[in-house]
C-alpha angles and dihedrals in degrees: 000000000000089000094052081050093046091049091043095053088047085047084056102038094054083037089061097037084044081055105040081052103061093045082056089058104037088056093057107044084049084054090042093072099223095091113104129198119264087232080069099042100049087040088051088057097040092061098042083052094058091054084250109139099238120189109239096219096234 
């Protein structure tokens, strides 16, 4: 039992860096300025799907 409730705490724990993490990332590549929205992404492959020449926008 106190071994379920050891590796359940450690499962928290990385659940909760992995998290903090990605928020991290996520963060930066949005202030890098390189990061697009995803309204523009899926519109951008939309478009190339459909044959159309799309600009890019870079």
């Amino acid at each position: 039992m106190v071994e379920t409730l050891a590796r359940e705490a450690e499962r928290l724990e990385l659940r909760a860096r992995f998290a903090a993490e990605a928020a991290a990332s996520e963060a930066e590549a949005l202030a890098s300025g390189k990061a697009i929205s995803l309204d523009k992404a899926f519109d951008y492959l939309d478009g190339r799907l459909a044959g159309a020449k799309v600009h890019d926008g870079a």
